[in-house]
C-alpha positions as CSV (number, residue, x, y, z in Angstrom):
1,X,-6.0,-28.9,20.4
2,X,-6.7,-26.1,22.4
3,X,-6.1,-23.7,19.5
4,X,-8.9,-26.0,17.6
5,X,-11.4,-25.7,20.0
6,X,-11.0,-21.9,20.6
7,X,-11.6,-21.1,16.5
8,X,-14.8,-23.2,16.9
9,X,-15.8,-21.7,19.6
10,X,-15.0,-17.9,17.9
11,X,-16.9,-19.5,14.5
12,X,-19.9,-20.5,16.5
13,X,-20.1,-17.1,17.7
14,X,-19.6,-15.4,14.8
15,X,-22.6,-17.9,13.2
16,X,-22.0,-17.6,9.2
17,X,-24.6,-18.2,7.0
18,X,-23.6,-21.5,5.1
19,X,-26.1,-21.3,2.7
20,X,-25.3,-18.1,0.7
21,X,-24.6,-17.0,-3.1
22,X,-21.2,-16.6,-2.4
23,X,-19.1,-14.3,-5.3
24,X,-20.1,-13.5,-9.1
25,X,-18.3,-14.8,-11.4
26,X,-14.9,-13.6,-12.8
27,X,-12.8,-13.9,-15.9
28,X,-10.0,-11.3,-15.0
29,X,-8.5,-9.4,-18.1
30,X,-5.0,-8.6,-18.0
31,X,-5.7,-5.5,-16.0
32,X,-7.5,-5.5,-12.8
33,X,-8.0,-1.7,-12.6
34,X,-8.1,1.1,-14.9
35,X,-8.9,4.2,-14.5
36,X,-8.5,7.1,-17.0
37,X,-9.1,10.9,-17.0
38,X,-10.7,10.6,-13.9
39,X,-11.0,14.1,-11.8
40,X,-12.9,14.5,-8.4
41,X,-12.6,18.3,-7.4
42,X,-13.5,19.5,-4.1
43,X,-12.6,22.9,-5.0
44,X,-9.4,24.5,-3.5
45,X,-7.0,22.1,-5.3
46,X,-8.6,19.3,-3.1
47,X,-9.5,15.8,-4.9
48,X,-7.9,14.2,-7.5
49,X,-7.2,15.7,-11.2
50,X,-7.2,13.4,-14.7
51,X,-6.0,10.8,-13.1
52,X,-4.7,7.7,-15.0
53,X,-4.1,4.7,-13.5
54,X,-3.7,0.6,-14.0
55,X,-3.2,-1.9,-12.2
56,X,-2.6,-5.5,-13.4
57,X,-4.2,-8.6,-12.8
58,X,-2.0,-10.3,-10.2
59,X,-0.2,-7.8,-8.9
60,X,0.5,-5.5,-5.7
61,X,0.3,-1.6,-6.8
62,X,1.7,0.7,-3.8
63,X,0.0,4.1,-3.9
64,X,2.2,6.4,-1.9
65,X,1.5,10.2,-0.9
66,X,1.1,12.8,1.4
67,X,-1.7,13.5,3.7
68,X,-4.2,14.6,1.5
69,X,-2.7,13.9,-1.5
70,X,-5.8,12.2,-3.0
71,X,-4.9,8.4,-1.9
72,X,-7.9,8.0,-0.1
73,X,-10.2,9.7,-2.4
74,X,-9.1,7.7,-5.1
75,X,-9.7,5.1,-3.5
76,X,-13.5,5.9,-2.9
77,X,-14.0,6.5,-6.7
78,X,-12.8,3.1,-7.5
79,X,-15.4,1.9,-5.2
80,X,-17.5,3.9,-6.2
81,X,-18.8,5.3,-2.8
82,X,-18.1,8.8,-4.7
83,X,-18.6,9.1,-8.3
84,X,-16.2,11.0,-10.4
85,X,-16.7,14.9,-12.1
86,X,-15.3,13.1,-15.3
87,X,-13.3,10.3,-16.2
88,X,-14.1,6.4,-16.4
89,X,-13.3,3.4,-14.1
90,X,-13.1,-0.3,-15.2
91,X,-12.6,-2.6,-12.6
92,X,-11.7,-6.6,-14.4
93,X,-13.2,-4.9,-17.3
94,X,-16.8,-3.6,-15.9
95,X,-17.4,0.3,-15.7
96,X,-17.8,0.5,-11.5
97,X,-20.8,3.2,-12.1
98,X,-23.3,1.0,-13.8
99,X,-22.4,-2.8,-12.3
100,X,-21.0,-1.3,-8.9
101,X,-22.8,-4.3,-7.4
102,X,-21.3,-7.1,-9.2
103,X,-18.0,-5.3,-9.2
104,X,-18.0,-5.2,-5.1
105,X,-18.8,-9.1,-5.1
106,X,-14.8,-9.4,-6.1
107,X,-13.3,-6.7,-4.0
108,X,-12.4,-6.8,-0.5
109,X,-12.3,-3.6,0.9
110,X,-10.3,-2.3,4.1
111,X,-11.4,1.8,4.7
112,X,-9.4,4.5,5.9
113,X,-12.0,5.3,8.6
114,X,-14.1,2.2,9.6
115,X,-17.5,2.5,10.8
116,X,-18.4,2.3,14.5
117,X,-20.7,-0.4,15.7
118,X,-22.2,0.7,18.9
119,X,-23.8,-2.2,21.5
120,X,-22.5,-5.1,19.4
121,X,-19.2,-7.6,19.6
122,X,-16.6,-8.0,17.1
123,X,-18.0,-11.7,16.7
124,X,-21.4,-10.1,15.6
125,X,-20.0,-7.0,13.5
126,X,-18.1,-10.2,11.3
127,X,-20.9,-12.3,11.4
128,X,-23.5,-9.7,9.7
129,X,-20.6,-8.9,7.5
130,X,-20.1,-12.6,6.5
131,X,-24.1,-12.9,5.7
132,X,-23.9,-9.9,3.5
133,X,-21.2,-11.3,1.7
134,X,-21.9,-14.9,1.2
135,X,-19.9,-17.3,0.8
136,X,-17.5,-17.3,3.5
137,X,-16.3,-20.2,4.9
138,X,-16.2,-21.2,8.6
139,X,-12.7,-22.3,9.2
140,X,-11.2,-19.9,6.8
141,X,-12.8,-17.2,9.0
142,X,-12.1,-18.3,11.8
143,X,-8.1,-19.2,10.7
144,X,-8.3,-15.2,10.2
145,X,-9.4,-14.2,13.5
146,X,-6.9,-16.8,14.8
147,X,-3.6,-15.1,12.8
148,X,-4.3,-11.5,13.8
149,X,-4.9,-12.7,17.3
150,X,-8.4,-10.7,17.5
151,X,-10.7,-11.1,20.6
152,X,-13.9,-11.1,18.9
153,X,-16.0,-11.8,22.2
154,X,-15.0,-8.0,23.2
155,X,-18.0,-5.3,22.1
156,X,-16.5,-3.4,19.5
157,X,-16.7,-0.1,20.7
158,X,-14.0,-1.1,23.5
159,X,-11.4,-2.1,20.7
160,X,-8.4,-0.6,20.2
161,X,-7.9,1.2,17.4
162,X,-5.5,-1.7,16.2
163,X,-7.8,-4.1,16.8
164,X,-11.1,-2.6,15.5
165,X,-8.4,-2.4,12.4
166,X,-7.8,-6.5,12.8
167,X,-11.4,-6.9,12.4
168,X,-11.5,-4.7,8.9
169,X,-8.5,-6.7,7.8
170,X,-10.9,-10.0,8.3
171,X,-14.0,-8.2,7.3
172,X,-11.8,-7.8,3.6
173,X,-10.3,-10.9,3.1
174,X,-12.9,-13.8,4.4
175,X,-14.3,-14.0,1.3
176,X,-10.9,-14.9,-0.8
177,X,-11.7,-11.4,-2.9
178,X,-10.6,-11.6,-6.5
179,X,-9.2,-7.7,-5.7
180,X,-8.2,-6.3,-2.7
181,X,-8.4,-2.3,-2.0
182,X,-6.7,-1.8,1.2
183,X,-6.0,1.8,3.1
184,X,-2.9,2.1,5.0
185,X,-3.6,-1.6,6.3
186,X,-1.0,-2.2,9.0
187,X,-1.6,1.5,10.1
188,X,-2.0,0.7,14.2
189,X,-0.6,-2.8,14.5
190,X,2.4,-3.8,16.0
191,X,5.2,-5.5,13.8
192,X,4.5,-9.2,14.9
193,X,0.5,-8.0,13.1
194,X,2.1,-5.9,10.4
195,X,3.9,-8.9,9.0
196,X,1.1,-11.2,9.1
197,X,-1.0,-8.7,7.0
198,X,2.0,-8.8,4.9
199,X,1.9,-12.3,4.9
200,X,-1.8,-12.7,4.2
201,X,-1.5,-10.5,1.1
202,X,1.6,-12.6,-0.4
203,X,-0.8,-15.4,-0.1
204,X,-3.2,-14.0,-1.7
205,X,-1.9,-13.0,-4.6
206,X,0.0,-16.0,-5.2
207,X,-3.6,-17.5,-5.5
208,X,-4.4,-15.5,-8.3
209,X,-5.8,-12.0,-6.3
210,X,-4.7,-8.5,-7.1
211,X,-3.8,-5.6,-4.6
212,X,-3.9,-1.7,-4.5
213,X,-3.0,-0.5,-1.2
214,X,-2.2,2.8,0.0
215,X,0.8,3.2,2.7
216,X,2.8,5.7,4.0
217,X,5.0,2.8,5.4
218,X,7.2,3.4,2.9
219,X,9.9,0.4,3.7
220,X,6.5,-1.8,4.0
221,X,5.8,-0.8,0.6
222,X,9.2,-1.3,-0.7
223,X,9.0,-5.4,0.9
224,X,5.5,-6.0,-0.8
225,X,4.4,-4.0,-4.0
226,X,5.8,-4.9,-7.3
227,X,4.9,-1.3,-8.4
228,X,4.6,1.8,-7.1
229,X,2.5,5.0,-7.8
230,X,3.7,8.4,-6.5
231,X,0.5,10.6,-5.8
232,X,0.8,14.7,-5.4
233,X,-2.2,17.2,-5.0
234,X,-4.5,14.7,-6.7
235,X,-2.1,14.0,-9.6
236,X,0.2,11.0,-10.3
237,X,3.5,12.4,-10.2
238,X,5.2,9.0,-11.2
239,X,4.1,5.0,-11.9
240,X,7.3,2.5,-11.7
241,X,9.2,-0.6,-10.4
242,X,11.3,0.0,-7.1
243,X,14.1,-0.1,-9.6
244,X,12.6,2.6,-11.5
245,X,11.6,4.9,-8.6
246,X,15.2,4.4,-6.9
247,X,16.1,5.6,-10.5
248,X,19.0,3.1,-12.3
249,X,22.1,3.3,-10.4
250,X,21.6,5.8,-7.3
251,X,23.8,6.0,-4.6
252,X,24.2,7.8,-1.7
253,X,28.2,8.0,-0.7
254,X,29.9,9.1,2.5
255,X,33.5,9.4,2.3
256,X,36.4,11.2,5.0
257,X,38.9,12.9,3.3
258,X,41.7,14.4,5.8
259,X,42.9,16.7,3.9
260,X,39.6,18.4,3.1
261,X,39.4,19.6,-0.8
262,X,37.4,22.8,-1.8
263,X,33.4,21.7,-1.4
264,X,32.9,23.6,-4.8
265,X,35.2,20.6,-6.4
266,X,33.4,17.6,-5.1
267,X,30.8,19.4,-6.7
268,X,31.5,19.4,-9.7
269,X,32.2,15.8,-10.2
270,X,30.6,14.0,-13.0
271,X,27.3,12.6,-11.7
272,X,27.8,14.3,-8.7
273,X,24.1,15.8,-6.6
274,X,23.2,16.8,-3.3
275,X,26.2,17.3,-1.7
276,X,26.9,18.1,2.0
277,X,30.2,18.1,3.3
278,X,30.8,18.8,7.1
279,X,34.8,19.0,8.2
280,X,36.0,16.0,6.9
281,X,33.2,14.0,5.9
282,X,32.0,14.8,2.1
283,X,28.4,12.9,1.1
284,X,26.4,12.9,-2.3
285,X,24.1,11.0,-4.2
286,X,25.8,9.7,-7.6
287,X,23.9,8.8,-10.7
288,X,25.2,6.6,-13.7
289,X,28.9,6.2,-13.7
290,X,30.3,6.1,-10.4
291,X,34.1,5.8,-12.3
292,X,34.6,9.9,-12.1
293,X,34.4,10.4,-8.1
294,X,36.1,7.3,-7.7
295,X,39.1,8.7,-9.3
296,X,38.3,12.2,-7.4
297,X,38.3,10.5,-4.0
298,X,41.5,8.6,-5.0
299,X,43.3,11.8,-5.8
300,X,42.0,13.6,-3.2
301,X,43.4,10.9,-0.4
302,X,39.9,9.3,1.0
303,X,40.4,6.9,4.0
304,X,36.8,6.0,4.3
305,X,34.1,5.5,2.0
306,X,31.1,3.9,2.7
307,X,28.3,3.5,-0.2
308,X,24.2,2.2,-0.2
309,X,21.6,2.3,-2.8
310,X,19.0,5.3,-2.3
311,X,15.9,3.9,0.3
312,X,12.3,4.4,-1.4
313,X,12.1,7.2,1.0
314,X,15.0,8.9,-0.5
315,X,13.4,8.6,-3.7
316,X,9.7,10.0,-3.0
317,X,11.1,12.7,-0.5
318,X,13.3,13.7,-4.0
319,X,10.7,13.4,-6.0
320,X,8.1,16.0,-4.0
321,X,10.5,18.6,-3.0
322,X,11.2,18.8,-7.0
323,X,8.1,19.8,-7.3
């Protein structure tokens, strides 16, 4: 009960407009984003270069890359807060430069920097939002500000980062977006918060909404995206399943051999690769058929052996020091 009157009380102060537009409407093609050929150069290899990109209706598209690898700016284009050099971007079907308004009435956007709101609460940062917006209903805002446990009688400028980041969260999903563009969204929350963003994204999606988020949680991304895009110097270096990315078959294998064979040997294996042998313990990844160093190991009189499936990690730290 207490809970009940505490999210009126937060709703009262946050005062949404009831009587608002609300959202255009949407009939979603298969593919929520597409964008193709799109380059945004800032000179001195910054930005992003013929870029090619889809994401389909109904899914969650991981986009995964260094610090400054052009997540961010990507990002930006598909807003279209920047406008690309060349290239086009389609957003359910609608080129983003000339309907960018309409387009933004289905997308719930989380920055990478949020703006500061100097002399003003997080109750009254939400509720211009909401009025903007239109459309936004009470109790499901207040049932936001309620999951991510966010004080919004505090003035914003006193939040913590984590929580100024609680009220973008809100800010990008009170009005049940048709797309969500989130940047590094758990990025300052504690676990108990990170898994209730992850929640609130599973949720959304199962009611029909897209999601392109950029991490560089990479076991985050690995729980919630269905694919994955590997980002390098403003070009995609790889689009895939987790299955794909881990590449079919992968494993890393740790085995302690006593009697300490010739390093060159293990080597040579069949499907053998990056292999690091210290004293007794010999380690290496193993592609395809894993029947060859299972016979070596055999012969070779291996007491221990110990093998996983290559992390997400594994696979994009491969994948950019290949390159």
């Amino acid at each position: 009960m207490a809970t009940q009157q505490e999210s009126r009380t937060r709703v009262s102060m946050v005062d949404v407009p009831v009587a608002s537009p609300g959202q255009p409407s949407l009939s979603a093609p298969a593919d929520a984003i597409v964008c193709t050929g799109v380059t945004k150069d800032y000179g001195e290899h910054h930005g992003v270069f013929d870029l090619d990109l889809t994401v389909h209706t109904g899914e969650v598209f991981g986009f995964i890359g260094t610090n400054g690898a052009g997540k961010t700016t990507t990002l930006r284009l598909i807003m279209d807060l920047i406008r690309p050099d060349h290239g086009s971007i389609n957003v359910f079907g609608h080129d983003v430069r000339r309907e960018g308004s309409t387009v933004r009435g289905w997308i719930g956007y989380l920055p990478g920097e949020l703006p500061q709101w100097p002399g003003v609460t997080a109750a009254h940062v939400l509720g211009l939002l909401a009025g903007l917006r239109g459309g936004v209903e009470e109790a499901w805002l207040a049932g936001l500000i309620d999951r991510l446990r966010l004080d919004v009688h505090r003035p914003y400028r006193e939040l913590s980062h984590g929580n100024k980041q609680k009220v973008g969260l809100v800010a990008a999903f009170m009005h049940r977006p048709d797309l969500l563009i989130l940047d590094e969204p758990t990025l300052g929350l504690d676990p108990l918060m990170q898994r209730e963003v992850r929640a609130l994204i599973a949720e959304a999606v199962a009611a029909g909404a897209t999601c392109l988020l950029s991490s560089h949680v990479l076991a985050e991304v690995e729980v919630v995206c269905d694919r994955i895009g590997l980002i390098r110097d403003g070009r995609m270096v790889r689009v895939g399943t987790l299955a794909d990315l881990r590449e079919l078959r992968a494993h890393r294998v740790t085995a302690i051999i006593p009697d300490q064979p010739m390093p060159a040997d293990f080597a040579a294996v069949p499907g053998v690769e990056e292999v690091s042998v210290h004293r007794d313990t010999y380690a290496c990844t193993v592609r395809g058929d894993i029947t060859p160093l299972l016979g070596w190991l055999a012969r070779h009189g291996a007491i221990e052996l110990d093998s996983r499936e290559l992390t997400l990690e594994e696979v994009f730290l491969a994948q950019f020091r290949s390159r």
